[in-house]
N, CA and C atoms as an extended XYZ file, in Angstrom:
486
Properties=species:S:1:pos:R:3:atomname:S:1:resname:S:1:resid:I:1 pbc="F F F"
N         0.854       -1.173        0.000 N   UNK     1
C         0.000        0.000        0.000 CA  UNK     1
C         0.899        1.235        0.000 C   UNK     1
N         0.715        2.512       -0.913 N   UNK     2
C         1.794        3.049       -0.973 CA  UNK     2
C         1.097        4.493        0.253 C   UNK     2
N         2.047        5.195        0.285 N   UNK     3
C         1.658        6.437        1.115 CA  UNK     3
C         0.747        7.151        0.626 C   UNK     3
N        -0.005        7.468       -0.205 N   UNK     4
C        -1.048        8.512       -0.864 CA  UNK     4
C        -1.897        7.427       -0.644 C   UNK     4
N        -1.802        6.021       -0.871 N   UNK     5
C        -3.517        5.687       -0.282 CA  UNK     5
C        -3.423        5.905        1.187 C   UNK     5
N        -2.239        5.427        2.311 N   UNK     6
C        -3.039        5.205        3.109 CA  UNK     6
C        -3.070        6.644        4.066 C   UNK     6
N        -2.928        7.743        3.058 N   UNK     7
C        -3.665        9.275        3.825 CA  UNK     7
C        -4.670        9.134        3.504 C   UNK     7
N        -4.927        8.996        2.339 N   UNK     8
C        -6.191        8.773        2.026 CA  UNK     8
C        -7.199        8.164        2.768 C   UNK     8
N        -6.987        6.814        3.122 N   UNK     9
C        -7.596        6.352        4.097 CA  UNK     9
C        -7.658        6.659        5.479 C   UNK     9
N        -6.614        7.138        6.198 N   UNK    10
C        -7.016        8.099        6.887 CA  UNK    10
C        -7.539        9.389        6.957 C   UNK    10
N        -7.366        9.827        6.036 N   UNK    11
C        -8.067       11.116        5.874 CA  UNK    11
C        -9.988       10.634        5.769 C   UNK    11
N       -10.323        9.407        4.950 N   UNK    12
C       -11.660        9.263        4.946 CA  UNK    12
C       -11.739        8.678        6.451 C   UNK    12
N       -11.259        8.230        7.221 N   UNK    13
C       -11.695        7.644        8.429 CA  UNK    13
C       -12.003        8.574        9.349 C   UNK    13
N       -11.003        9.869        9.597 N   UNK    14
C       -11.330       11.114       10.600 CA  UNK    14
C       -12.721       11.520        9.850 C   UNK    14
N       -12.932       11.705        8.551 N   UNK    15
C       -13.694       12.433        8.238 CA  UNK    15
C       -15.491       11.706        8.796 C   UNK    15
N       -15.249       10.475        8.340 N   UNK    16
C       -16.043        9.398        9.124 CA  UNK    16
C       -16.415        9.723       10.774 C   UNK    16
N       -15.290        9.863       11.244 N   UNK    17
C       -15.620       10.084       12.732 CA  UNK    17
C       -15.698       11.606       12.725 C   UNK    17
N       -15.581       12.804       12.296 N   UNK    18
C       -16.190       13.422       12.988 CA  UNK    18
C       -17.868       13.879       12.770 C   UNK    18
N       -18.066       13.276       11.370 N   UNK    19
C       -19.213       12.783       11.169 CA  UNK    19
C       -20.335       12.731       12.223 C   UNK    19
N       -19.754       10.915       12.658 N   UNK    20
C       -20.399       10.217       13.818 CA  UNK    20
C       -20.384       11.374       15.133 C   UNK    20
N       -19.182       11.721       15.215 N   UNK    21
C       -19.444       12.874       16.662 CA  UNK    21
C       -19.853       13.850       16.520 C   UNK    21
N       -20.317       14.542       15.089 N   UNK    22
C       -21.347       15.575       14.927 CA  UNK    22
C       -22.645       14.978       14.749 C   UNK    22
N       -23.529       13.864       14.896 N   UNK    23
C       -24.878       13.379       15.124 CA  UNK    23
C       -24.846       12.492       16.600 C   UNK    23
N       -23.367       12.412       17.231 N   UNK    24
C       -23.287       11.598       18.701 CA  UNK    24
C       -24.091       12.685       19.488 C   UNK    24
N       -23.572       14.115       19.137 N   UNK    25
C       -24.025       15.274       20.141 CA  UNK    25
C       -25.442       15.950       19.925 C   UNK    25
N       -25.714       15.268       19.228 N   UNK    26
C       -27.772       15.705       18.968 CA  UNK    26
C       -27.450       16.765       18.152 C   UNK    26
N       -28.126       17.375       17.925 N   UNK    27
C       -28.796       18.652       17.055 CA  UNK    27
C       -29.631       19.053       17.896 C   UNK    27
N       -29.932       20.810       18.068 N   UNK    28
C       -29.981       21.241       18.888 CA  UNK    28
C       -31.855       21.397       18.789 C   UNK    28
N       -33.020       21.392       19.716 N   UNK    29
C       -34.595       21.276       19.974 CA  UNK    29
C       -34.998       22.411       18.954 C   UNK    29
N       -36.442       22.212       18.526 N   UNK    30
C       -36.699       23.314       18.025 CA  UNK    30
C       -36.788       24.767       18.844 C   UNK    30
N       -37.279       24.469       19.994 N   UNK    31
C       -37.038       25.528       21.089 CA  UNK    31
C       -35.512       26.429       21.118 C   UNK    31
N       -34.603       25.480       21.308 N   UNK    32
C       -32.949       25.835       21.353 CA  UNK    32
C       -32.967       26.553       19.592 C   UNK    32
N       -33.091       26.199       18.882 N   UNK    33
C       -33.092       26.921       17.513 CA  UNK    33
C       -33.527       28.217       17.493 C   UNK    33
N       -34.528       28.040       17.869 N   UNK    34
C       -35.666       29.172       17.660 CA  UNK    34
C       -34.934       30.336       17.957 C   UNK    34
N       -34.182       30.376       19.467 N   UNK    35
C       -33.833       31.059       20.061 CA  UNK    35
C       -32.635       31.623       19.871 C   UNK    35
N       -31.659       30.945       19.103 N   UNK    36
C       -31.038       31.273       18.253 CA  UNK    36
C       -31.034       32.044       17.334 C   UNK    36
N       -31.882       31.352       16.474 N   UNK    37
C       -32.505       32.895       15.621 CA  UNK    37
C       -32.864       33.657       15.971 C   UNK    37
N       -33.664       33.819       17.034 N   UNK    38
C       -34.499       35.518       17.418 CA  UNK    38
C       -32.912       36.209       18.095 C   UNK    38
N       -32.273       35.494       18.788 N   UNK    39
C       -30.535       35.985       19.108 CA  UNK    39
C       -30.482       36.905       17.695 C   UNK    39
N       -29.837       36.012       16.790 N   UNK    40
C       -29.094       36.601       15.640 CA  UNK    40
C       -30.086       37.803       14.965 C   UNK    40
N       -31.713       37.938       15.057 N   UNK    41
C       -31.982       38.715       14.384 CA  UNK    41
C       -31.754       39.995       15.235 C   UNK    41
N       -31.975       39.916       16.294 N   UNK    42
C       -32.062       40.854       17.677 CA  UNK    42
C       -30.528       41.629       17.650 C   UNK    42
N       -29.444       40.783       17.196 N   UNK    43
C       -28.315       41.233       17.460 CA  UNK    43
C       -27.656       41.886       15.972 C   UNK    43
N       -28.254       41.566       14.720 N   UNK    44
C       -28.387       42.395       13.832 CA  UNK    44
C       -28.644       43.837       13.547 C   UNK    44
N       -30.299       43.618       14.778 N   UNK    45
C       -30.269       44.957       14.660 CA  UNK    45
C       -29.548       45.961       15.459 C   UNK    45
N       -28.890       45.362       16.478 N   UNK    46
C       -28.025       46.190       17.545 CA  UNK    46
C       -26.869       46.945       16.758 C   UNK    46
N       -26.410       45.799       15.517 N   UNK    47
C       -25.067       46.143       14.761 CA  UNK    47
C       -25.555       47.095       13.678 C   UNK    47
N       -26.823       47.034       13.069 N   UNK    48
C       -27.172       48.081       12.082 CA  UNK    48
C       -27.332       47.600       11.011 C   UNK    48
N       -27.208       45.775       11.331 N   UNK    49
C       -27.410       44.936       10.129 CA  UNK    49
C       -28.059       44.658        9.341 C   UNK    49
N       -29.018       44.342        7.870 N   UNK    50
C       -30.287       43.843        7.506 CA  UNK    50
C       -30.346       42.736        8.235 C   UNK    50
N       -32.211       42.613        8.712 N   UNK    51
C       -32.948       41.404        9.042 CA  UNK    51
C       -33.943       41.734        9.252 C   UNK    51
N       -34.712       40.910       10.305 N   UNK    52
C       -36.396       40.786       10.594 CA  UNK    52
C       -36.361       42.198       10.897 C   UNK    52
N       -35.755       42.562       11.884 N   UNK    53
C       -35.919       43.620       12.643 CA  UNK    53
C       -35.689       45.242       12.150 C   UNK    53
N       -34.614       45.071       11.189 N   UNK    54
C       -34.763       46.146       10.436 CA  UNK    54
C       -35.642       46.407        9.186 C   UNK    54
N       -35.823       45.559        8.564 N   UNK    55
C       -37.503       45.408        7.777 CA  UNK    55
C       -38.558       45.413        8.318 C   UNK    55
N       -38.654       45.071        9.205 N   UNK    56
C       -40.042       45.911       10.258 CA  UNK    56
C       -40.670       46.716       10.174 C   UNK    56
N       -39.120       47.366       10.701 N   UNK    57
C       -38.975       49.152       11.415 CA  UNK    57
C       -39.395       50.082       10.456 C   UNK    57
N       -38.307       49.734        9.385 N   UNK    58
C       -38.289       50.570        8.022 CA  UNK    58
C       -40.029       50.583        7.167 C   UNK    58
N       -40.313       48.913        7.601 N   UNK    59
C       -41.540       49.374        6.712 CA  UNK    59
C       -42.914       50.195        7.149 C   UNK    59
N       -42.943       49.630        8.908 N   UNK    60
C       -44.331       50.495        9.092 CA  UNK    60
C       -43.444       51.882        9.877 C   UNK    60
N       -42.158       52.252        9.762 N   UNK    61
C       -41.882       54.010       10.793 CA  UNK    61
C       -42.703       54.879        9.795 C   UNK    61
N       -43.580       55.733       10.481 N   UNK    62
C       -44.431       56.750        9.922 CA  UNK    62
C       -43.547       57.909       10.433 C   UNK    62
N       -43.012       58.785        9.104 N   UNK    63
C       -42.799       60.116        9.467 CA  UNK    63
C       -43.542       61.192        9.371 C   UNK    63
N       -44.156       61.845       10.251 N   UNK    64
C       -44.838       63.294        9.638 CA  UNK    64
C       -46.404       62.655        9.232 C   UNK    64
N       -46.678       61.657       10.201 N   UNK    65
C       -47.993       60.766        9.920 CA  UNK    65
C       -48.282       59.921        8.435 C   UNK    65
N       -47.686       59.819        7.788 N   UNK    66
C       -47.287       59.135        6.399 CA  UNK    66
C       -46.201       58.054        6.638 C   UNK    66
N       -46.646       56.966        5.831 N   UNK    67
C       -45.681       56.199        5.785 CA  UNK    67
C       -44.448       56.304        4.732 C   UNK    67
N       -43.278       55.766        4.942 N   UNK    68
C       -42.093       56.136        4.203 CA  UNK    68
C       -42.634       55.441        3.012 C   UNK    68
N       -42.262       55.935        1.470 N   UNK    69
C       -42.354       55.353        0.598 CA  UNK    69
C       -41.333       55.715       -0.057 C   UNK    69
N       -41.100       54.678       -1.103 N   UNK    70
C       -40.073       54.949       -1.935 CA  UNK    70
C       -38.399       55.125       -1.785 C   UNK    70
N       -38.230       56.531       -2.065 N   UNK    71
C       -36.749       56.699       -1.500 CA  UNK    71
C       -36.611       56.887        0.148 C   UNK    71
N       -37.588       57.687        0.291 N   UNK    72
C       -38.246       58.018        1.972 CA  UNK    72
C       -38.060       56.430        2.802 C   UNK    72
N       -38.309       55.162        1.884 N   UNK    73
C       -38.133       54.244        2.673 CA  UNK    73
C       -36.724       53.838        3.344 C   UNK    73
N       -35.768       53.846        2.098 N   UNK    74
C       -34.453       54.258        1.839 CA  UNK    74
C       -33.876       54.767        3.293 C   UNK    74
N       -34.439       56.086        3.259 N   UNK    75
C       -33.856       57.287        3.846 CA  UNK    75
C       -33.994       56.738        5.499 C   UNK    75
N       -35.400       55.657        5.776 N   UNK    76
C       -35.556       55.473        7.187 CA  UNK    76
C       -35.030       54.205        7.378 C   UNK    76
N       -34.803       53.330        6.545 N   UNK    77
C       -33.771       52.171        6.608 CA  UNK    77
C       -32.329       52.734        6.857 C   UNK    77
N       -32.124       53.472        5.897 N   UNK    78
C       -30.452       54.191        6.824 CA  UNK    78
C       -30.436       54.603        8.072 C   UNK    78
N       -31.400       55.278        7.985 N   UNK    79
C       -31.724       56.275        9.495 CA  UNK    79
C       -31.640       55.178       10.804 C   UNK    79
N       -32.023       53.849       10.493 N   UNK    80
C       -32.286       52.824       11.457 CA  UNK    80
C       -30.922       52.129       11.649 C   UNK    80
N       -30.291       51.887       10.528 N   UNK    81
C       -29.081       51.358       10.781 CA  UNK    81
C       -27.840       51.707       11.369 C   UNK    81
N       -28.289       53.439       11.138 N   UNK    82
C       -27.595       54.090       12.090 CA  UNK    82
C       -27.935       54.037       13.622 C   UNK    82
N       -28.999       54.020       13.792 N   UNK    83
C       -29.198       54.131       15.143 CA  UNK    83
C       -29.231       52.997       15.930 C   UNK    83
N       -29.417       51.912       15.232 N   UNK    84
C       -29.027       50.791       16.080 CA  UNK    84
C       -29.416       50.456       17.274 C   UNK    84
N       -31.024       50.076       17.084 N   UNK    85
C       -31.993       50.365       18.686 CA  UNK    85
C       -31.485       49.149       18.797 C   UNK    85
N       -31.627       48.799       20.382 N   UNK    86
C       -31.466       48.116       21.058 CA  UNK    86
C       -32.762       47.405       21.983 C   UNK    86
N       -33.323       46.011       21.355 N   UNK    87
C       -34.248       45.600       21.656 CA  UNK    87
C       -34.011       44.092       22.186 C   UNK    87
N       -35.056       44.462       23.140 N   UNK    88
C       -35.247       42.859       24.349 CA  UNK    88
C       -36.509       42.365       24.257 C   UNK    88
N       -36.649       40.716       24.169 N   UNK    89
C       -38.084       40.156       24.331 CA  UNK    89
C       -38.278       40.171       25.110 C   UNK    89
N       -38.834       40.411       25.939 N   UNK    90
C       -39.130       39.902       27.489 CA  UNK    90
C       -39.324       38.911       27.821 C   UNK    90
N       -40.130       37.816       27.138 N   UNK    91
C       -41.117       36.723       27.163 CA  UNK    91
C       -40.141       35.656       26.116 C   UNK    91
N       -39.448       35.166       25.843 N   UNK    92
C       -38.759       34.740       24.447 CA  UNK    92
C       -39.642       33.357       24.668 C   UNK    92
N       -40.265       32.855       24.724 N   UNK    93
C       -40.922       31.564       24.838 CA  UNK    93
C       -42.095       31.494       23.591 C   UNK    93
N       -41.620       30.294       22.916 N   UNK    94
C       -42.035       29.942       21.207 CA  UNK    94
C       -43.318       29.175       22.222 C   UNK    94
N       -44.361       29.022       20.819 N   UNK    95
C       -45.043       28.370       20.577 CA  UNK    95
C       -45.705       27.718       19.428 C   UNK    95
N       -44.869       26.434       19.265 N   UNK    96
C       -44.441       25.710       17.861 CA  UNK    96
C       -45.491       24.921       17.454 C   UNK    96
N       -46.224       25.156       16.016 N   UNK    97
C       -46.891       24.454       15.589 CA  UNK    97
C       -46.118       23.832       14.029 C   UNK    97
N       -46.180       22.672       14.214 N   UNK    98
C       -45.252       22.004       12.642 CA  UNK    98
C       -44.021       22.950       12.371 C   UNK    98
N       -43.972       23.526       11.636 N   UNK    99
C       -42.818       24.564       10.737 CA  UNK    99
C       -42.928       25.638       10.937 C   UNK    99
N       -43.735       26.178       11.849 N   UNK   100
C       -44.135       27.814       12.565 CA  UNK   100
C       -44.205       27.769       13.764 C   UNK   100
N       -43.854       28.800       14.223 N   UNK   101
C       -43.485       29.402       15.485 CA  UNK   101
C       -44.103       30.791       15.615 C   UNK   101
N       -44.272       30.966       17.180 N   UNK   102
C       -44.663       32.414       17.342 CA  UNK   102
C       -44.509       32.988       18.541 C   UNK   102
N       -43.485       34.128       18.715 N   UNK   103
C       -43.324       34.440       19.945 CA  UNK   103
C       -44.166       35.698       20.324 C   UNK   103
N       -45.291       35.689       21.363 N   UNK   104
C       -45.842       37.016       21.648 CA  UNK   104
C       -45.336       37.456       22.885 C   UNK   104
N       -44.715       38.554       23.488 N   UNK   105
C       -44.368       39.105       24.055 CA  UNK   105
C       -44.378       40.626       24.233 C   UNK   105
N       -44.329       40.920       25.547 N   UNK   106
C       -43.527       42.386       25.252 CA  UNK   106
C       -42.293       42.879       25.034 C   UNK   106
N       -41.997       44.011       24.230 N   UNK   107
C       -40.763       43.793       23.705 CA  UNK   107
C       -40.296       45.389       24.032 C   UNK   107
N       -39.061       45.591       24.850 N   UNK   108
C       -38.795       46.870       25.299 CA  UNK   108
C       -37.323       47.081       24.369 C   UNK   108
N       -37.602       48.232       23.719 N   UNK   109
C       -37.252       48.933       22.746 CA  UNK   109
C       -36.166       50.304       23.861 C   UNK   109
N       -34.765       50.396       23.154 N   UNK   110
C       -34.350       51.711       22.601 CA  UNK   110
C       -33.706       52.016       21.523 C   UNK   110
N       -33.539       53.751       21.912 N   UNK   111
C       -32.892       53.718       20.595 CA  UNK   111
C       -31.636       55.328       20.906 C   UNK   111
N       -30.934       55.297       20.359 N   UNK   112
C       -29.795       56.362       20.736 CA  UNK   112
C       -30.268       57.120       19.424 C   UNK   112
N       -30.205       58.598       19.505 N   UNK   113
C       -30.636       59.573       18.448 CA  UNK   113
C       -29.661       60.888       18.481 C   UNK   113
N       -28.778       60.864       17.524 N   UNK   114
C       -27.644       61.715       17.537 CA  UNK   114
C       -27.145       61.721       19.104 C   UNK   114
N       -26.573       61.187       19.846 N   UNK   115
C       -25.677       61.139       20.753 CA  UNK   115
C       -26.286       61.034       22.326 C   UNK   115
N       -28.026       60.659       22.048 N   UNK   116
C       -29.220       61.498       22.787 CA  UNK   116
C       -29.411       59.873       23.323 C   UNK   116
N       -30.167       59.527       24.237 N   UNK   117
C       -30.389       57.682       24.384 CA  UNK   117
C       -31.646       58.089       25.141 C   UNK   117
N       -32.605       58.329       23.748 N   UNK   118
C       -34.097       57.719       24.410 CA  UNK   118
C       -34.770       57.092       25.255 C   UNK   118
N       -36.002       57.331       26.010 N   UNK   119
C       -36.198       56.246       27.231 CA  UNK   119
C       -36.566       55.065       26.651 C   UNK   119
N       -36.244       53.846       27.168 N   UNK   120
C       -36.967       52.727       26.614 CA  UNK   120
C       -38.178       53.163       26.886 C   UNK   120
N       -38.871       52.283       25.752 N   UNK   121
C       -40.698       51.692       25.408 CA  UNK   121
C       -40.404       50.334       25.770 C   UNK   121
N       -41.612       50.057       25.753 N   UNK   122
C       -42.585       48.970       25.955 CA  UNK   122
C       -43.411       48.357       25.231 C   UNK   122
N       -43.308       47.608       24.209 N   UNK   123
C       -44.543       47.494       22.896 CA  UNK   123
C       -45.093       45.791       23.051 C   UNK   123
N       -45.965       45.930       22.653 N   UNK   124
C       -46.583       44.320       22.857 CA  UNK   124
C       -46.229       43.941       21.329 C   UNK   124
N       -45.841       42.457       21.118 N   UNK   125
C       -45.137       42.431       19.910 CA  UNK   125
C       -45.806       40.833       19.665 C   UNK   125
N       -45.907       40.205       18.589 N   UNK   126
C       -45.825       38.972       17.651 CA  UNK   126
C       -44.581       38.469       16.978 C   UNK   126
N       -43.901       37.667       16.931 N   UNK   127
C       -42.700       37.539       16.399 CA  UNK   127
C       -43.074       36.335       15.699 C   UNK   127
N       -42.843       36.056       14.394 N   UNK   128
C       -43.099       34.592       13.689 CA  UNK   128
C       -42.159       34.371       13.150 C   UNK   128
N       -41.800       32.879       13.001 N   UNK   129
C       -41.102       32.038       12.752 CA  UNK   129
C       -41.124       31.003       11.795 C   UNK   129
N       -40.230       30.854       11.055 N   UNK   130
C       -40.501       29.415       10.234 CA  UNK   130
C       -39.491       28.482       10.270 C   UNK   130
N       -39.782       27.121       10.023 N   UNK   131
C       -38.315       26.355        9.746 CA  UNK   131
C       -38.169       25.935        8.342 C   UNK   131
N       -37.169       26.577        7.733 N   UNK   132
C       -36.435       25.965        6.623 CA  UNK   132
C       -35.474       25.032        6.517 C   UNK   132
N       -35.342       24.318        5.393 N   UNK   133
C       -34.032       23.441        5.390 CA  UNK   133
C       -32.486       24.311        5.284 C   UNK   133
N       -30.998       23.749        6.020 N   UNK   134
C       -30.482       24.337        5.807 CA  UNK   134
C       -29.457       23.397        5.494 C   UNK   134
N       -28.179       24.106        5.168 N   UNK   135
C       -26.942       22.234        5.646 CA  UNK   135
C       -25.960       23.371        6.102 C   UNK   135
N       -25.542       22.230        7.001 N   UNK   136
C       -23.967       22.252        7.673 CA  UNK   136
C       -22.977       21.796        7.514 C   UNK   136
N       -21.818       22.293        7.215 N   UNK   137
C       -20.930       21.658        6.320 CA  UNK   137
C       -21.219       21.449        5.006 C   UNK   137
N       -21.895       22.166        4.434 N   UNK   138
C       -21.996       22.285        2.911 CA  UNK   138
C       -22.889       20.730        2.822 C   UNK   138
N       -23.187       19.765        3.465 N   UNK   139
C       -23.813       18.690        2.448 CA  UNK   139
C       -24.420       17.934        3.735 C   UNK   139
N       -24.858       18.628        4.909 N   UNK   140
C       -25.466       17.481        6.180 CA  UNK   140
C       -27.150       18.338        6.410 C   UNK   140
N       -27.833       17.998        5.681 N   UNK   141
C       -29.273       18.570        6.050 CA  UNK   141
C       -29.781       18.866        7.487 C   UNK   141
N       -29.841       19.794        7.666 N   UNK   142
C       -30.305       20.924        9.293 CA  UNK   142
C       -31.411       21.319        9.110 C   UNK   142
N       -32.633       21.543       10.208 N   UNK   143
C       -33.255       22.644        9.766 CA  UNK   143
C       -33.266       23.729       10.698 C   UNK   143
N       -33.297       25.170       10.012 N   UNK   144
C       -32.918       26.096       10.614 CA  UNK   144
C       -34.280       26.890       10.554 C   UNK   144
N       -34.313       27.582       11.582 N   UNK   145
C       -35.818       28.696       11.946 CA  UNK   145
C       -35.204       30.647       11.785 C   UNK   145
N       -35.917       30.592       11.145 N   UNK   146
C       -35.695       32.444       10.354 CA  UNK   146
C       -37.015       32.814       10.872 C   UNK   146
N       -36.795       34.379       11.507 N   UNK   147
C       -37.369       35.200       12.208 CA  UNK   147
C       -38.208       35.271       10.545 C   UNK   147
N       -39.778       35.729       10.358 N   UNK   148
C       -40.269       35.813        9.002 CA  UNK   148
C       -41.175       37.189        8.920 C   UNK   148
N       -41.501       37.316       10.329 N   UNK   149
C       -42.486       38.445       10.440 CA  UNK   149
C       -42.501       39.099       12.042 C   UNK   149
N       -42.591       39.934       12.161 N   UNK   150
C       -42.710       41.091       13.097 CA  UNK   150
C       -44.155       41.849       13.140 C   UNK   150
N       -44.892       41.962       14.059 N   UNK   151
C       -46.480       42.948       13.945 CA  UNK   151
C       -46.197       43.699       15.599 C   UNK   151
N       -46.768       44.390       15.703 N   UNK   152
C       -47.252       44.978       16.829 CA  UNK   152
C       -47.762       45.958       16.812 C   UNK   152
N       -48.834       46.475       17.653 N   UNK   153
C       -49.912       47.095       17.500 CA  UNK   153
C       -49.367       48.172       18.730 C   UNK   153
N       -50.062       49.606       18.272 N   UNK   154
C       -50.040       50.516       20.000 CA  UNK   154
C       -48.505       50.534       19.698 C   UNK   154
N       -48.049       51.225       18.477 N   UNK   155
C       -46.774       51.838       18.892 CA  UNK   155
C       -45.933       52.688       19.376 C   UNK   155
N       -45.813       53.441       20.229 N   UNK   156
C       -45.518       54.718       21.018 CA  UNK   156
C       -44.990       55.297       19.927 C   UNK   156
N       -45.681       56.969       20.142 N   UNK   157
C       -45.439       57.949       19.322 CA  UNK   157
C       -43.679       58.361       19.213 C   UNK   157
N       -42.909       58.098       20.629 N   UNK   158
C       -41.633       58.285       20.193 CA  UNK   158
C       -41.048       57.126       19.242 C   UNK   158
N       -41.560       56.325       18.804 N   UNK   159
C       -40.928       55.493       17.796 CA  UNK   159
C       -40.926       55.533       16.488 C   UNK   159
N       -42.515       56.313       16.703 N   UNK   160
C       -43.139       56.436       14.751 CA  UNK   160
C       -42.741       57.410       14.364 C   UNK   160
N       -42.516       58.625       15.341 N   UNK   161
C       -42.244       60.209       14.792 CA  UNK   161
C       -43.886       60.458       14.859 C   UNK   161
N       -45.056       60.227       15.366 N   UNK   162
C       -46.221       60.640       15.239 CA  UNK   162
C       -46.495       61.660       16.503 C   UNK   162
């Protein structure tokens, strides 16, 4: 057996085992997922990132009692990424039906405004969820849960500009 097979064969045998010790350690509940995601979308918006949370914002912030349209939408999607509110669920506890999820909670909101740090709000919120397929390692089927929708009703006037 010369030396290039038997890397080879070791090389397929580690790959084998870490395989086995990436399905030895479970995959993580839909609960543990979930929460994950609402993490990463939550912490997106802290950084000024696109996600759930900044498509939200941008689509229902009313300036001047009108909703943003167009470039105006533009203009309040920047405006948001700059400011980089800082939001907490209170309640983070899913309630999973098949491939949807839904977190209702209250959800306390700030937001820093030119150098200024607003009082937190308080908003009663809906958070939905879905699970898609994903892979790990390029070729091991996962499924992963993406934040899909955001609602909440009774939005305090310091948030809308109303």
């Amino acid at each position: 057996m010369t030396t290039a097979s038997k890397v080879g064969i070791g090389f397929g045998i580690a790959l084998v085992a870490l395989f086995g010790l990436k399905f030895a350690l479970g995959r993580p509940t839909d609960e543990e997922a979930i929460q994950a995601a609402l993490k990463e979308a939550l912490q997106a918006s802290r950084e000024g990132r696109p996600g759930a949370v900044l498509d939200f914002v941008s689509r229902n912030l009313k300036v001047n009692s009108e909703e943003a349209q167009g470039a105006g939408r533009g203009e309040v999607a920047n405006y948001i990424r700059n400011a980089k509110p800082d939001i907490e669920v209170l309640n983070p506890k899913p309630v999973i039906t098949g491939d949807t999820a839904t977190i209702a909670s209250p959800v306390k909101v700030s937001v820093r405004i030119a150098m200024v740090q607003l009082p937190a709000v308080t908003i009663d919120a809906r958070i939905g969820l879905a699970k898609e397929s994903g892979r790990e390692w390029l070729i091991i089927p996962v499924p992963k849960w993406r934040v899909t929708e955001i609602q909440a009703d009774n939005i305090p006037s310091e948030l809308t500009g109303n």
